[in-house]
KOLLUMPA-719390 format. One record per residue (C-alpha): residue number from 1; residue in three letters; chain; x, y, z. Coordinates in Angstrom, 3 decimals. Layout:
N
   num   residu   chaine          u          v          w
   NUM      ALA        A          X          Y          Z
...
// end
This chain:
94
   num   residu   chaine          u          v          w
     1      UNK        A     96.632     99.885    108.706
     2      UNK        A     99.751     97.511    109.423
     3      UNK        A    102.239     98.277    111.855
     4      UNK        A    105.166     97.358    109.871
     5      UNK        A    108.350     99.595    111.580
     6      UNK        A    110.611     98.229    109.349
     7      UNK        A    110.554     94.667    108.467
     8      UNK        A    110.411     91.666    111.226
     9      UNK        A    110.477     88.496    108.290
    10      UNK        A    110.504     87.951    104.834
    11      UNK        A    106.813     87.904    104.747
    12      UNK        A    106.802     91.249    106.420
    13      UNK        A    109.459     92.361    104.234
    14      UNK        A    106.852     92.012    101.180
    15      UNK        A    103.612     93.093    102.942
    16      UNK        A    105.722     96.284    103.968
    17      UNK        A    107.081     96.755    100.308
    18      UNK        A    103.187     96.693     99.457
    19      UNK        A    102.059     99.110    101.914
    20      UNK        A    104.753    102.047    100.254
    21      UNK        A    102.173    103.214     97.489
    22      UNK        A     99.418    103.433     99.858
    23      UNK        A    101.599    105.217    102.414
    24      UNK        A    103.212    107.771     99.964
    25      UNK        A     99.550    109.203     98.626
    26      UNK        A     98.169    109.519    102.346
    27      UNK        A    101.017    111.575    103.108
    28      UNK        A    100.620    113.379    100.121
    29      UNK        A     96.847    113.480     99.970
    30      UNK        A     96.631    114.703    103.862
    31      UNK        A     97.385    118.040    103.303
    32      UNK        A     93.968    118.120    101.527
    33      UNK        A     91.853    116.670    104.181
    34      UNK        A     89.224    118.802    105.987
    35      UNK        A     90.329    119.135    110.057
    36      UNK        A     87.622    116.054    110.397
    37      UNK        A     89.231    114.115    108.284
    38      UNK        A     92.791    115.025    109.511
    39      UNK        A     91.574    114.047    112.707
    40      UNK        A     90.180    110.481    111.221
    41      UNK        A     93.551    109.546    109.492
    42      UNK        A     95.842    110.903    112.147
    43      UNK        A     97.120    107.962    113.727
    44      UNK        A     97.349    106.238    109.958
    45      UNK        A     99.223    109.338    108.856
    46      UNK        A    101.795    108.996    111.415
    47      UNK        A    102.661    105.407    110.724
    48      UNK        A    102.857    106.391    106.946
    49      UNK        A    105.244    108.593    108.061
    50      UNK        A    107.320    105.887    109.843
    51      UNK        A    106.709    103.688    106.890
    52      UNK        A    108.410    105.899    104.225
    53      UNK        A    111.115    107.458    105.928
    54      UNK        A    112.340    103.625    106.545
    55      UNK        A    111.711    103.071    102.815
    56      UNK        A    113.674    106.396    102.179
    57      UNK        A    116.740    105.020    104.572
    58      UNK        A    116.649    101.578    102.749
    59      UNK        A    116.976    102.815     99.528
    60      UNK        A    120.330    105.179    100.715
    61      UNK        A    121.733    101.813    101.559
    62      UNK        A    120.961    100.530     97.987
    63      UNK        A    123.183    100.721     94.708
    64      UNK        A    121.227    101.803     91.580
    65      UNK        A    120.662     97.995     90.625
    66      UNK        A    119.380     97.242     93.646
    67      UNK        A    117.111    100.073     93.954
    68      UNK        A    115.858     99.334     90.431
    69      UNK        A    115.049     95.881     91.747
    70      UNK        A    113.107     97.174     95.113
    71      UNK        A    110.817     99.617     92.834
    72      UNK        A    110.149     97.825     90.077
    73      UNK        A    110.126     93.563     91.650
    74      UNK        A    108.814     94.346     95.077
    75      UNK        A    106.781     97.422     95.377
    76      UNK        A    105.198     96.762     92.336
    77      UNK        A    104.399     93.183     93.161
    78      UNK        A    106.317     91.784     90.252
    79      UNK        A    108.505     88.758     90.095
    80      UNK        A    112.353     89.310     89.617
    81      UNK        A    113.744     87.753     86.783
    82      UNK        A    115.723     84.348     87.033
    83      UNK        A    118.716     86.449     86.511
    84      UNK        A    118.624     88.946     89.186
    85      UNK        A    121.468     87.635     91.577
    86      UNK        A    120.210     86.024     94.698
    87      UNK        A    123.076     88.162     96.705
    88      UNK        A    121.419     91.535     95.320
    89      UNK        A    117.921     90.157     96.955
    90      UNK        A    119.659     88.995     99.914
    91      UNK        A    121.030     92.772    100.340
    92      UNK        A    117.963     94.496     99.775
    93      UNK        A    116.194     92.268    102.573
    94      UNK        A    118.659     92.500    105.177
// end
């Protein structure tokens, strides 16, 4: 599991956009674990936790464009097109 508490770089900017998906279905999935497995992802659960409610904060920062962009361009792993404005990019990163 990475320890991404918010981002530190660019690079850790996308590897933390990656991580979302995985972190959203362990939180949801973890209410379905046995107590031995609740025990197992406990620690991994926690930094889910972490993970999305600093997703959740980033995207009440966001406008609806540059929300659209975050979902679709960097949690989905897709390229944004040559017309997305490097200032709406800029925003969502910092």
């Amino acid at each position: 599991m990475y320890k991404y508490y918010f981002r530190r770089c660019e690079t850790g900017f996308h590897k933390w956009c990656q991580r979302i998906y995985y972190c959203k279905e362990l939180i949801s999935d973890y209410y379905h674990f046995s107590d031995d497995m609740k025990e197992h992802y406990k620690e991994k659960y926690k930094l889910s936790l972490i993970i999305v409610n600093d997703y959740k904060k980033l995207c009440e920062s966001l406008n609806e464009f540059q929300k659209e962009i975050l979902n679709k361009y960097y949690i989905n792993g897709k390229l944004p097109p040559w017309e997305t404005s490097r200032e709406d990019r800029k925003t969502i990163y910092n």
